[in-house]
C-alpha positions in Angstrom: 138.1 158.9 108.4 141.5 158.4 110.0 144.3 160.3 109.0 147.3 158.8 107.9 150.9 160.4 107.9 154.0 159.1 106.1 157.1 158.6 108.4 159.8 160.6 106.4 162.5 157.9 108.3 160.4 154.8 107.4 160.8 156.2 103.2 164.1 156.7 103.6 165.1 153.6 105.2 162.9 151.8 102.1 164.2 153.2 99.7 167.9 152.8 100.7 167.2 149.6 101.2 165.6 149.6 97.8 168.7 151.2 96.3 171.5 149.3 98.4 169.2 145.5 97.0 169.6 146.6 93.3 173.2 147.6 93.5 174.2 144.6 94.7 172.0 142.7 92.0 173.1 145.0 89.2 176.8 144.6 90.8 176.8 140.8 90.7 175.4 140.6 87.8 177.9 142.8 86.0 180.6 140.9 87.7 179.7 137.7 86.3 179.7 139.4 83.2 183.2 140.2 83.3 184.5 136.3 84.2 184.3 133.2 82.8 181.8 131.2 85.0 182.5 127.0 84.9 179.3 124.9 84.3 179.7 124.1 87.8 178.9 127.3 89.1 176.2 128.4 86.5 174.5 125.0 87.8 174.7 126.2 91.5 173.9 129.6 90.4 170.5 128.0 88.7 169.7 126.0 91.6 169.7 129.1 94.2 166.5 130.6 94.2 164.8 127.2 94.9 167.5 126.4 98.1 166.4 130.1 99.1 163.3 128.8 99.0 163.7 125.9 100.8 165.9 127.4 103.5 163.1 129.6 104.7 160.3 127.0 104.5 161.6 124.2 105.5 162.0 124.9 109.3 158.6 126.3 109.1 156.9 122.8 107.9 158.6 120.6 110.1 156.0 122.1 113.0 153.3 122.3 110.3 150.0 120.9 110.0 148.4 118.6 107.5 147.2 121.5 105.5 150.7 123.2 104.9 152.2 119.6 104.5 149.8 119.3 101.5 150.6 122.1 100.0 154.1 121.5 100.1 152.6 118.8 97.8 151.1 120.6 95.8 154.3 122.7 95.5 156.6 120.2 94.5 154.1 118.6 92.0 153.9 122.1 90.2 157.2 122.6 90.6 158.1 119.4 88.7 155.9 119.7 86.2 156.2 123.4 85.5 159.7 124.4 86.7 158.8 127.7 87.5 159.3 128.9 91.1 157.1 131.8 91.0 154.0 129.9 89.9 155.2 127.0 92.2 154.7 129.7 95.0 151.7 131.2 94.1 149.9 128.2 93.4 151.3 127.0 96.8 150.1 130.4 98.9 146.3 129.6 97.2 146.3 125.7 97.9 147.5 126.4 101.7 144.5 128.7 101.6 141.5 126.3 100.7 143.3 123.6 102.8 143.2 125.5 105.6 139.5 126.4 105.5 138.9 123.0 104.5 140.7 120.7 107.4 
């Protein structure tokens, strides 16, 4: 059985970053409380989690494979029909899965 120790450092460092990512949620999102936000930005503000998204991935699938090209597919598809990101993602993790194993 090996033993494992817990890095005092390594908890500290989580959980300040823990801390410093929900203050700046909590902040922004009491800030936009306080103004009057224009349809414009509410759209942008709507659209962010999906460019996120994108912004991470899509450098990723210009050097992918067949597999990971179809579930992108698969992505979008659920995405469109769904418009929900987190099940858009999930379902796009499990279809990269079983492609992968089957090509």
């Amino acid at each position: 059985m090996s033993s494992f120790q817990l890095n005092p450092l390594v908890i500290a460092v989580i959980v300040g970053m823990s801390v410093v990512t929900y203050a700046t949620k909590a902040g922004g999102l009491w800030l936009l409380s306080r103004i009057n936000v224009s349809d414009r930005v509410e759209s942008g503000l709507k659209m962010l989690p999906g460019a996120i998204i994108i912004s991470i991935l899509g450098p990723e699938l210009i050097s992918a494979g067949p597999a990971e090209w179809s579930s992108a597919a698969v992505v979008l598809l659920v995405m469109w029909r769904t418009e929900n990101v987190l099940l858009a993602l999930l379902c796009g993790v499990a279809a990269v899965l079983i492609f992968r194993n089957m090509m």
